[in-house]
C-alpha positions as CSV (number, residue, x, y, z in Angstrom):
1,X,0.0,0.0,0.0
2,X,1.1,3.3,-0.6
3,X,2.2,6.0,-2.7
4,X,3.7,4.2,-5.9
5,X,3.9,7.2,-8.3
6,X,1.8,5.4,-11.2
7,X,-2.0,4.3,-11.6
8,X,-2.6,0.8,-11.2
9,X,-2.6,0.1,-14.7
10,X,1.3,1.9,-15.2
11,X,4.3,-0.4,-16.2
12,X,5.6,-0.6,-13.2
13,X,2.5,-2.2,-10.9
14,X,1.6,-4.4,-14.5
15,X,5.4,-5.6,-15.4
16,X,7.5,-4.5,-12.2
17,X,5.4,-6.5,-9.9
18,X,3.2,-8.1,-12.3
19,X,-0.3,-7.5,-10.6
20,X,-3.3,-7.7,-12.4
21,X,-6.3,-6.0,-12.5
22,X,-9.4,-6.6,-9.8
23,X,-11.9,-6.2,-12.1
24,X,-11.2,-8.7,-14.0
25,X,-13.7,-11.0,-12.1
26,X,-12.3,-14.4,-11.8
27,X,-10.9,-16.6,-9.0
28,X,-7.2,-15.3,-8.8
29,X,-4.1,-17.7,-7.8
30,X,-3.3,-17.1,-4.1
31,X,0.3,-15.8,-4.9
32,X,-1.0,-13.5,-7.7
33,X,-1.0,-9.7,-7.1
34,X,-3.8,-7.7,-8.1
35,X,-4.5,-3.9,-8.0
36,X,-7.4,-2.8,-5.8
37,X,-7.6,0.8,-7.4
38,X,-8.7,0.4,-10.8
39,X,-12.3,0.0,-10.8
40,X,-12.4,3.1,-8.8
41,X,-13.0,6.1,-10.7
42,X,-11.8,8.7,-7.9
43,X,-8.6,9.5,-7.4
44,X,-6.2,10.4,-4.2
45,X,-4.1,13.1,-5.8
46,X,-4.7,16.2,-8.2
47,X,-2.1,17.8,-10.2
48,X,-2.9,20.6,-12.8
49,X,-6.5,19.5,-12.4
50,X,-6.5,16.1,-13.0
51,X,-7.2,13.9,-10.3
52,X,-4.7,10.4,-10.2
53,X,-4.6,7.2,-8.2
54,X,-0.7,7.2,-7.3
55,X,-1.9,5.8,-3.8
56,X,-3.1,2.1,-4.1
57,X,-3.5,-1.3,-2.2
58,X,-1.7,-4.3,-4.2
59,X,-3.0,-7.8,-2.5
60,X,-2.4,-11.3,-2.8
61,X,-5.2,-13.1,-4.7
62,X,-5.4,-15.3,-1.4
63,X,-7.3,-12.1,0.3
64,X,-9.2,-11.9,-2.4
65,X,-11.1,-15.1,-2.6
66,X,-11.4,-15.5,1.1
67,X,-10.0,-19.1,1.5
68,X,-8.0,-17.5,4.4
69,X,-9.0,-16.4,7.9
70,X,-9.9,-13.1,6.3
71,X,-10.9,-11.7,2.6
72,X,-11.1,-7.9,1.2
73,X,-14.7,-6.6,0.5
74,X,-13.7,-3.5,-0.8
75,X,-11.5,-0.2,-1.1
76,X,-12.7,3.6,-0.9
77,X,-11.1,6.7,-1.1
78,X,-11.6,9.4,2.4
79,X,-12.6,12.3,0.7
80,X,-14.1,14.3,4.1
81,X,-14.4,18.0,3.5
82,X,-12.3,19.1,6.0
83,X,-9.6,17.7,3.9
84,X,-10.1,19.4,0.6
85,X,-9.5,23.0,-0.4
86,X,-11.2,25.3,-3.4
87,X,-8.5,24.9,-6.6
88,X,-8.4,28.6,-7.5
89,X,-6.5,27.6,-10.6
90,X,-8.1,24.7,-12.2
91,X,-11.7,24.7,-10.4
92,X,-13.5,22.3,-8.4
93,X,-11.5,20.7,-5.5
94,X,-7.9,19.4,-4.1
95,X,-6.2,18.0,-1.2
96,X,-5.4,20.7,1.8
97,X,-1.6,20.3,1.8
98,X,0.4,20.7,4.9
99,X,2.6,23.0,3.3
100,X,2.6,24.8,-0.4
101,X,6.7,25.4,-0.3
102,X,7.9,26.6,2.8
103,X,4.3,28.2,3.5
104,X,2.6,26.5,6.3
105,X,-0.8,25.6,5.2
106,X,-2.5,23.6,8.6
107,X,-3.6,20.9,6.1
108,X,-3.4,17.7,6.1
109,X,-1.4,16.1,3.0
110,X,-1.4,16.6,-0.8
111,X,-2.8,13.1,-1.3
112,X,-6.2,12.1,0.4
113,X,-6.7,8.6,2.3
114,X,-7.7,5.4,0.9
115,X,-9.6,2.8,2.5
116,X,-9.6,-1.0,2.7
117,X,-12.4,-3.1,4.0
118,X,-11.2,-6.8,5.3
119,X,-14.0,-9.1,6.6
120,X,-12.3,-11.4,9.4
C-alpha cells in the first residue's frame, strides 16, 4: 500500500510486480498480485486539475477469494471535507496540503486517504 507514483494500470504495478487487474472478475491464484484501485473512478491526488490514483492497495489473490481467515470486501477513497480546499487555478476541488513550499498551510497532506475493507 502506498504512494507508488503510477496508476494501477502503469508499467511498473503491470510488469514491475506483475499484478493484475481486480476487475477482472475471476478466482485469482493465491500468490497473484492484483490492483485494488482500478475499478475506482476517484482519485487520491490532483495535479494541474487532473485527479490520479498514485496511492493504491496491491494484494495477494489469497485475500481476495477468502479461502483464508480473512478476505477484502472493498477499497474507498476518504474524501471528508475538512480535507479538501477550493482549486483557484483549475476549479472544483484538491487535497489541503500541509505546506505549499515553505508556506505553512494547517492541512493535512497533498494526497487524500484510501480505505480498505477486510471481513475477518
Amino acid at each position: 500500500m502506498g504512494d507508488l507514483n503510477g496508476g494501477p494500470d502503469s508499467p511498473s504495478i503491470r510488469e514491475g510486480l506483475g499484478a493484475v487487474e481486480k476487475s477482472r472478475g475471476k478466482k485469482f491464484d493465491d500468490r497473484e498480485l492484483v490492483t485494488m484501485m482500478d475499478d475506482t473512478e476517484e482519485g487520491s491526488y490532483r495535479y494541474q486539475g487532473e485527479w490520479d490514483k498514485y496511492d493504491q492497495f496491491v494484494v495477494s489473490g489469497s485475500l481476495l477469494n477468502g479461502d483464508g481467515f480473512s478476505s477484502v470486501t472493498g477499497v474507498s477513497l476518504f474524501s471528508a471535507d475538512f480535507m479538501l480546499e477550493d482549486d483557484e487555478k483549475f476549479g472544483g476541488r484538491k487535497p489541503m496540503r500541509t505546506y505549499n513550499g515553505y508556506i505553512y498551510q494547517n492541512g493535512f497532506s497533498d494526497h487524500l486517504p484510501i480505505l480498505l475493507f477486510i471481513e475477518f
